[in-house]
C-alpha positions as CSV (number, residue, x, y, z in Angstrom):
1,X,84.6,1.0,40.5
2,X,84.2,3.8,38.1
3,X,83.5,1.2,35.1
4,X,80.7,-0.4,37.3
5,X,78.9,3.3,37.6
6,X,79.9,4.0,34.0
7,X,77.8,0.9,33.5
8,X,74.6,1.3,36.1
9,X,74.3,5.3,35.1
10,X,74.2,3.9,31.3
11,X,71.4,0.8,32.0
12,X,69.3,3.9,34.0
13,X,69.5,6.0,30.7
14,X,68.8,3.5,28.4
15,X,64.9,3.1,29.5
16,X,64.6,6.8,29.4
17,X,66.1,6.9,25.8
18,X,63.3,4.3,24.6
19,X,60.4,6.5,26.0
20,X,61.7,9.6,24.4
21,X,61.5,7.4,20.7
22,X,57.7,5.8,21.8
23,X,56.5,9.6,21.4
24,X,53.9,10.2,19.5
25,X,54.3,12.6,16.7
26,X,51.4,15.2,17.4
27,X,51.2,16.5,13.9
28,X,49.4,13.3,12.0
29,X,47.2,13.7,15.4
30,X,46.3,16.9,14.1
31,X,46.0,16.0,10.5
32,X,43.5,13.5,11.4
33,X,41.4,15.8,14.0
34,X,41.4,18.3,10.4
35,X,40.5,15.9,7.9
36,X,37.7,14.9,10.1
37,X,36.5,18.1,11.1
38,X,36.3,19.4,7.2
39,X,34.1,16.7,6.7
40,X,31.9,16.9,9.9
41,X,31.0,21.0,9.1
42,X,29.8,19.9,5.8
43,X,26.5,22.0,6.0
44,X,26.7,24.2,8.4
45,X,25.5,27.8,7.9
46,X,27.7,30.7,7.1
47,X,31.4,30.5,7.4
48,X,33.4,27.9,8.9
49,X,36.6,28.0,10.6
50,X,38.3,25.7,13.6
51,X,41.7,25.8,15.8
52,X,43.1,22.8,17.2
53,X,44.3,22.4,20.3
54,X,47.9,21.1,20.5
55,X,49.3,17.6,22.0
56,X,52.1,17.4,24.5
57,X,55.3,16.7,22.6
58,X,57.0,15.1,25.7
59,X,53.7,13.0,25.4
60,X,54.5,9.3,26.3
61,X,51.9,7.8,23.7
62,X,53.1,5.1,21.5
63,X,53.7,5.9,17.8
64,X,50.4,5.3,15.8
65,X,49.7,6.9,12.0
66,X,45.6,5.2,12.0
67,X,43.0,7.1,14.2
68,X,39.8,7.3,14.7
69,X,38.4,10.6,15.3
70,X,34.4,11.2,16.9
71,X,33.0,13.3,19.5
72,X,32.0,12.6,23.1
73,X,28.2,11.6,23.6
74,X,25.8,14.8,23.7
75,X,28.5,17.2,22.1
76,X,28.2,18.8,18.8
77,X,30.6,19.8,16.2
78,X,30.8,23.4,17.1
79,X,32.2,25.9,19.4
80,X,34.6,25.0,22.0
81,X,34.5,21.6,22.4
82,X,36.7,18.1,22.5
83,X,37.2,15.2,20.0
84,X,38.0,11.9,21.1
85,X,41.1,10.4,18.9
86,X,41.8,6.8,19.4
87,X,44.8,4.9,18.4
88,X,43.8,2.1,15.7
89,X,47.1,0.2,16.1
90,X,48.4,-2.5,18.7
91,X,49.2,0.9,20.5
92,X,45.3,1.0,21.9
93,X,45.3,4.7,23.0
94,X,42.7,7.1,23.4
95,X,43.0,10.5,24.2
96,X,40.8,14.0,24.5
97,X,41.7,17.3,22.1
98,X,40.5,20.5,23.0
99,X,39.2,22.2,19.5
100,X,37.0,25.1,18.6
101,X,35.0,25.5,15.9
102,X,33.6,28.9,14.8
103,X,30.5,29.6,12.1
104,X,30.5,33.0,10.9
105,X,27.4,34.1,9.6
106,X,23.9,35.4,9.3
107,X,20.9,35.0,12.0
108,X,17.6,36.7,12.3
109,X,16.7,39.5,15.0
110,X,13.7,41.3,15.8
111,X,13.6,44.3,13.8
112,X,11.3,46.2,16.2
113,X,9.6,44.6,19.4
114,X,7.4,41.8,18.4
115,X,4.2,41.2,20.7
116,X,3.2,38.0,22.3
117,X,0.4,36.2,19.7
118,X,1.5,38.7,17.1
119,X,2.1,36.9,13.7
120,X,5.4,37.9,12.1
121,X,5.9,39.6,8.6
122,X,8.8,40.9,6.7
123,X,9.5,43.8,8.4
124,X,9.6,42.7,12.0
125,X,12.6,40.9,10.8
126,X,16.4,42.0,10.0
127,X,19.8,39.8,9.8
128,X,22.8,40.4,11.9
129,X,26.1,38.7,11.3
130,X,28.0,37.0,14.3
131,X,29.8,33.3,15.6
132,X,26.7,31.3,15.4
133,X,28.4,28.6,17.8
134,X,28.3,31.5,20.8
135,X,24.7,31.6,20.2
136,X,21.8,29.5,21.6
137,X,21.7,26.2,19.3
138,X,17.8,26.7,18.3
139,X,18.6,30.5,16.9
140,X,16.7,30.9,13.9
141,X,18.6,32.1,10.8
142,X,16.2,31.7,7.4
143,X,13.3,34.2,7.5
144,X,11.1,31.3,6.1
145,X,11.6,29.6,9.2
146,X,9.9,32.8,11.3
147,X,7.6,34.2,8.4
148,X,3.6,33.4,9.3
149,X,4.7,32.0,12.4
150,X,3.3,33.9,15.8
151,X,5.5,34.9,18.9
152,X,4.9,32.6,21.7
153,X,6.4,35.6,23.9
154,X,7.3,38.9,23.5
155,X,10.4,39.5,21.4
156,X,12.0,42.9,22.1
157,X,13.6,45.2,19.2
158,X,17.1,43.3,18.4
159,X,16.9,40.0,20.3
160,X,17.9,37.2,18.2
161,X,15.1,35.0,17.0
162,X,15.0,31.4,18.4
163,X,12.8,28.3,17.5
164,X,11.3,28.4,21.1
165,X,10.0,31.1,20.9
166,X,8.3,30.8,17.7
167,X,4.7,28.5,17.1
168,X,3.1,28.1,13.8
169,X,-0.5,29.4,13.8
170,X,-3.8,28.0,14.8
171,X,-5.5,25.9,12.3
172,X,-8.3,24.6,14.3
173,X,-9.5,26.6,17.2
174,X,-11.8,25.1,20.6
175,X,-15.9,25.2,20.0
176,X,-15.2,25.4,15.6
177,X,-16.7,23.1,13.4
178,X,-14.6,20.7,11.4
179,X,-14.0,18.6,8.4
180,X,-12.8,15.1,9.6
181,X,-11.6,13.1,7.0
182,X,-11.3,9.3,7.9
183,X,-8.9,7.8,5.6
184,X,-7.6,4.2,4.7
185,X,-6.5,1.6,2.1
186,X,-9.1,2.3,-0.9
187,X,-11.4,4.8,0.7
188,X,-12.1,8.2,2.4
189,X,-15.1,9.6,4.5
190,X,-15.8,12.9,5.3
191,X,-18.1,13.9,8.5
192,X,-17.9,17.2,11.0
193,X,-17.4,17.6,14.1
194,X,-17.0,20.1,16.6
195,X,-13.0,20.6,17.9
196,X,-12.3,19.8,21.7
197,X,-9.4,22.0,21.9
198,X,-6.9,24.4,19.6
199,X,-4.9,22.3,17.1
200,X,-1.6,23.7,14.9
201,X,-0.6,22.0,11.9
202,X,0.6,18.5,12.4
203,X,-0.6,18.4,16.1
204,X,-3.4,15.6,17.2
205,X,-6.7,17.6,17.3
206,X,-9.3,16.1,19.2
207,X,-13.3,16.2,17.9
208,X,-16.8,15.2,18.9
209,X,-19.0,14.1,16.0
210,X,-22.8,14.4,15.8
211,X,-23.5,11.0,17.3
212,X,-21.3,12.1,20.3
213,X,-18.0,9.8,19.6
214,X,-14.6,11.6,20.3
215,X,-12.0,10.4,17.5
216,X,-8.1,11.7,17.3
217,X,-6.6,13.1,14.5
218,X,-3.8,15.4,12.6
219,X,-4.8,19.0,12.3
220,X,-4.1,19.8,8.6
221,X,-3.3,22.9,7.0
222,X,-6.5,23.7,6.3
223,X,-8.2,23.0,9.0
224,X,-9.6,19.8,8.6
225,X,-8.5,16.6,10.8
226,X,-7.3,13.9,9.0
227,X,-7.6,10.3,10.7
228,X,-5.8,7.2,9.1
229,X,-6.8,4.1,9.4
């Protein structure tokens, strides 16, 4: 009797004993999530640093040393976020790892409060250093990215500066006359028009000529509406 329990309690173990060796190891997991991750920041502003989060070591993954590493659809390669690391090997797997990715460095701000249509200069900006992945994704953080540009709102004294609420100036107001310049494989004409609307650079302007046609064009730097054809 006591061999025939001897030998049931040791075929019970023995499947337990195989899942304990089918573990995955977590550290290449991690090795691969940081190999990925110092090529991925490659670019990014200011100071770069990450933490990883850890795997289960009673994880019942099968052994793999090949991954790929990418991140979920919509996500981007800062703050707190996950990767997905997938199992190249007959294993298959795929799993989720929670990471966090900091980027330490400058950003503009409103040096003094900045008035709705004002255009910015020099001194209405200053430079503030924080974790740019705890701030809005569209914060600004080159002044040649807010200098000559207007405030689409008002901006108050210390309030960090964000593309959104930012617009390049004017370049063709409503009622103005206008240089249109129709341009196309071998030639150019120039004729003037009065613009339908305000146009910034790069925006479609529309504009009635003399003889009363409406044509569409790109508002140009200098005021003129350029029309390809």
């Amino acid at each position: 009797m006591r061999i025939r329990i001897r030998l049931a309690l040791f075929a019970f173990l023995l499947p337990l004993a195989s899942l304990t060796v089918a573990q995955q190891d977590p550290l290449p997991v991690k090795k691969a999530i940081d190999a990925w991750l110092k090529v991925q920041t490659k670019g990014l502003p200011g100071q770069v640093s990450w933490e990883i989060g850890s795997l289960d070591a009673d994880n019942q993954l099968a052994p793999c040393q090949q991954f790929d590493v990418g991140l979920p659809p919509g996500a981007r390669v800062w703050g707190r976020t996950h990767v997905i690391v997938r199992c190249l090997s007959e294993a298959g797997w795929r799993i989720y790892v929670q990471v966090h990715v900091r980027v330490k460095g400058d950003y503009l701000i409103a040096a003094r409060p900045i008035a709705q249509g004002q255009t910015i200069v020099a001194d209405d900006l200053a430079t503030q250093l924080g974790d740019l992945s705890e701030l809005p994704p569209n914060v600004l953080t080159d002044p040649t990215q807010a200098l000559g540009k207007t405030a689409a709102a008002a901006i108050p004294a210390g309030r960090p500066l964000r593309a959104d609420v930012i617009r390049t100036p004017l370049v063709i107001r409503q009622g103005q006359t206008v240089r249109v310049v129709s341009v196309g494989p071998g030639f150019a004409v120039a004729n003037e028009g009065r613009a339908l609307a305000n146009a910034r650079e790069g925006e479609i302007a529309q504009v009635r000529l003399a003889n009363g046609q409406v044509i569409s064009g790109t508002a140009r730097a200098d005021g003129s509406v350029e029309v390809g054809y």
